[in-house]
MDTraj code that builds the backbone (N, CA, C; nanometers):
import mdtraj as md
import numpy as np

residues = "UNK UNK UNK UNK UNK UNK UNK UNK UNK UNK UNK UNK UNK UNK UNK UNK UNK UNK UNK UNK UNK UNK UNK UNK UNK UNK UNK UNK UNK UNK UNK UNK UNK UNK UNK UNK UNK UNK UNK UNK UNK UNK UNK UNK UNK UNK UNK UNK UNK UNK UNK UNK UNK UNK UNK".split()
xyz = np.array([
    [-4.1838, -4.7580, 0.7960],
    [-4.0477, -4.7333, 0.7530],
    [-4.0245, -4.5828, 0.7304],
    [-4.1501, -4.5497, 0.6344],
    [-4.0742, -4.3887, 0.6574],
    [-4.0985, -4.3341, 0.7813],
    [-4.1666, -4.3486, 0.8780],
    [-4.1878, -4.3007, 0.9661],
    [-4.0441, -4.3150, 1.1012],
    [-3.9983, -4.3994, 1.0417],
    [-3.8427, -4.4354, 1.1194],
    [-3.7490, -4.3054, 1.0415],
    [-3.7187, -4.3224, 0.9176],
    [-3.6477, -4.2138, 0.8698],
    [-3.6452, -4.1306, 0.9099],
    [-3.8297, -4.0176, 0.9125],
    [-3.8391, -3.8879, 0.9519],
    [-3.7779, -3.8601, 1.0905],
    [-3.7825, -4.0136, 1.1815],
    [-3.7478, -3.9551, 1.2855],
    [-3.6047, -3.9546, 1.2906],
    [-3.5292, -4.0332, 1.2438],
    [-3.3759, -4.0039, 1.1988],
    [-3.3463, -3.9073, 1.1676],
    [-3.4140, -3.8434, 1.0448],
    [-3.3859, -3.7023, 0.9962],
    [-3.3949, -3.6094, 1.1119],
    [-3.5212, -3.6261, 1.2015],
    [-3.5718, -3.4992, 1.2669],
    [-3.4193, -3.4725, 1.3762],
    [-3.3878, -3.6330, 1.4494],
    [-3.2931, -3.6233, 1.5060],
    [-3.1481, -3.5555, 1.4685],
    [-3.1127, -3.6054, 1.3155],
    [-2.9892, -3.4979, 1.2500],
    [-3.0266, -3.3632, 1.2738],
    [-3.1469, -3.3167, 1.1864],
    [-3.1616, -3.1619, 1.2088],
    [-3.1066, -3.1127, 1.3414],
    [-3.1751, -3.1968, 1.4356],
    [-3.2123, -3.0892, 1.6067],
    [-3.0553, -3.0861, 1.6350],
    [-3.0169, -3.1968, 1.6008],
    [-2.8699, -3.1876, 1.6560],
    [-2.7404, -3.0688, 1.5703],
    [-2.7930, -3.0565, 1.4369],
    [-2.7238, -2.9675, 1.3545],
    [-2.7889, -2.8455, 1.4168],
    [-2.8886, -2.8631, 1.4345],
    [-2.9726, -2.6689, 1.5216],
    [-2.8949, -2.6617, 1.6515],
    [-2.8969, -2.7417, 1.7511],
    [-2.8284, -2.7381, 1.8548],
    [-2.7027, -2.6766, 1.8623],
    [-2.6170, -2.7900, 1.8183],
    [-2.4599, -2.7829, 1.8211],
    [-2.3756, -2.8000, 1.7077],
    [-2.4300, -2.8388, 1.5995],
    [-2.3382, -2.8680, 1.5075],
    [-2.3119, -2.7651, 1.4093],
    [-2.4281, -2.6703, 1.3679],
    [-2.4414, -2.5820, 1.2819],
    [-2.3426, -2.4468, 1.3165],
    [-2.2464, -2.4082, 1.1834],
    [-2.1753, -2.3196, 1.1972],
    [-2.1861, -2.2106, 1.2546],
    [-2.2350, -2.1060, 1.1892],
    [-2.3581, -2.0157, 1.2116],
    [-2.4489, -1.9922, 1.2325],
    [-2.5261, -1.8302, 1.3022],
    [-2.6300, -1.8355, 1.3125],
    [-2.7213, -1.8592, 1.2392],
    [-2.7288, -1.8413, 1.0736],
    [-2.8245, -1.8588, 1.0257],
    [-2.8290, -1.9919, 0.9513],
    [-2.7305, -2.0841, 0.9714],
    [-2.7226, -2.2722, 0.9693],
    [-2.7986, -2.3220, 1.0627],
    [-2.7625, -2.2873, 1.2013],
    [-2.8930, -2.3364, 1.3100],
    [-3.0125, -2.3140, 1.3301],
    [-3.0815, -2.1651, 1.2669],
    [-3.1776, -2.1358, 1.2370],
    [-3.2838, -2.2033, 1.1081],
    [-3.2104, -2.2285, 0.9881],
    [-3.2427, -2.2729, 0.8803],
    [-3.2240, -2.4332, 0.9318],
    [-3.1509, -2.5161, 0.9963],
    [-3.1952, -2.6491, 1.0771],
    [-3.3122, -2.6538, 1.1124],
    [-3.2618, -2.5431, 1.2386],
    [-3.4128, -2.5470, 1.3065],
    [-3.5879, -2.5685, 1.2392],
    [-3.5534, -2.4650, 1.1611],
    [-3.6664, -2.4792, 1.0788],
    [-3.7469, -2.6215, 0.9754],
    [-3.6243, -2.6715, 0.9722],
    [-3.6489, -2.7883, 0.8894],
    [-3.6756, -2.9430, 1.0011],
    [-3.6087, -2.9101, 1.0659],
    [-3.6636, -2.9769, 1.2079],
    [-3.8366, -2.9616, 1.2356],
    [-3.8527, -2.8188, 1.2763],
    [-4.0065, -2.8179, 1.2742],
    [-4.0873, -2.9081, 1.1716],
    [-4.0493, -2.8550, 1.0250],
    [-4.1238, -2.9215, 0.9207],
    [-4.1345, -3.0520, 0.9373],
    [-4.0019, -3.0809, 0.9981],
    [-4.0099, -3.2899, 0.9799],
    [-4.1166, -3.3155, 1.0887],
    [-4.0880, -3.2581, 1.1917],
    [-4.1346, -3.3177, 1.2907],
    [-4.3169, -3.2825, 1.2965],
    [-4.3842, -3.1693, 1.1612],
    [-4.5137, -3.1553, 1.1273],
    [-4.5138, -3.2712, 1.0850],
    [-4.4268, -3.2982, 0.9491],
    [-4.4648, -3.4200, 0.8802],
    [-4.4953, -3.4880, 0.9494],
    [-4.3901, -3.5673, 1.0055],
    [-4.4502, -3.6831, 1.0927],
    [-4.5764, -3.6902, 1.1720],
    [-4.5764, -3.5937, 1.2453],
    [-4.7386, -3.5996, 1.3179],
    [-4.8647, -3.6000, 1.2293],
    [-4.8414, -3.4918, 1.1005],
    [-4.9644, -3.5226, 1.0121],
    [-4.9825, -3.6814, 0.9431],
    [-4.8771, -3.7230, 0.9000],
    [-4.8813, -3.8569, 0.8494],
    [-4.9222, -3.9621, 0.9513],
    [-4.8837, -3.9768, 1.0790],
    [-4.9461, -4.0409, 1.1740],
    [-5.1137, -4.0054, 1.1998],
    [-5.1377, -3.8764, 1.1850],
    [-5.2466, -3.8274, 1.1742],
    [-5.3255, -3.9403, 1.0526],
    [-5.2892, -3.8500, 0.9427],
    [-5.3675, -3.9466, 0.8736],
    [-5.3305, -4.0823, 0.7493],
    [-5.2321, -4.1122, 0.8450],
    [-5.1905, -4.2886, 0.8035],
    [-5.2240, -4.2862, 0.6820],
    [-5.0896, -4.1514, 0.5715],
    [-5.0772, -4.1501, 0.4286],
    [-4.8866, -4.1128, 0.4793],
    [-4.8277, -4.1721, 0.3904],
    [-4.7029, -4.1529, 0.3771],
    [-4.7129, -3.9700, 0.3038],
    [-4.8000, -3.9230, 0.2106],
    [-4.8204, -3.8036, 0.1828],
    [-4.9388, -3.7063, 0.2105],
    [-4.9535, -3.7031, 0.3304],
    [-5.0769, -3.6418, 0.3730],
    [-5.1528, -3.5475, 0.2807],
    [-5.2558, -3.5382, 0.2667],
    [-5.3294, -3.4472, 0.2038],
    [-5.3657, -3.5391, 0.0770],
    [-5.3161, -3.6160, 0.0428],
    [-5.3797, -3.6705, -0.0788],
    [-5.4268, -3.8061, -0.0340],
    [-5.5435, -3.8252, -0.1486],
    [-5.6342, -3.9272, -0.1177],
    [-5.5911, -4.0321, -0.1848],
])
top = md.Topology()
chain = top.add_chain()
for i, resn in enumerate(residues, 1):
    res = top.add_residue(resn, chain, resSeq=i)
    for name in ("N", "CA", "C"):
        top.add_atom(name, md.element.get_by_symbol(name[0]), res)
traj = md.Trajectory(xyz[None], top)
């Protein structure tokens, strides 16, 4: 389930970085948060913890 979200989220971001974001530094600051989601997700798939790094 969260792993559905992040990818919901990741999808809002890219699309607010793309085209939706006002300014340059709205699509940039998307962008960026895009990256992060889309770490999350791979680390958590990585290691099958909803909060990676903790045991």
């Amino acid at each position: 389930m969260v792993k559905i979200f992040g990818l919901l989220l990741y999808i809002y971001l890219g699309t607010m970085a793309i085209k939706r974001g006002r300014t340059k530094v709205q699509r940039t600051l998307y962008f960026i948060a895009a990256l992060a989601t889309i770490g999350y997700i791979i680390a958590m798939a990585v290691t099958k913890q909803v909060i990676p790094g903790v045991i």
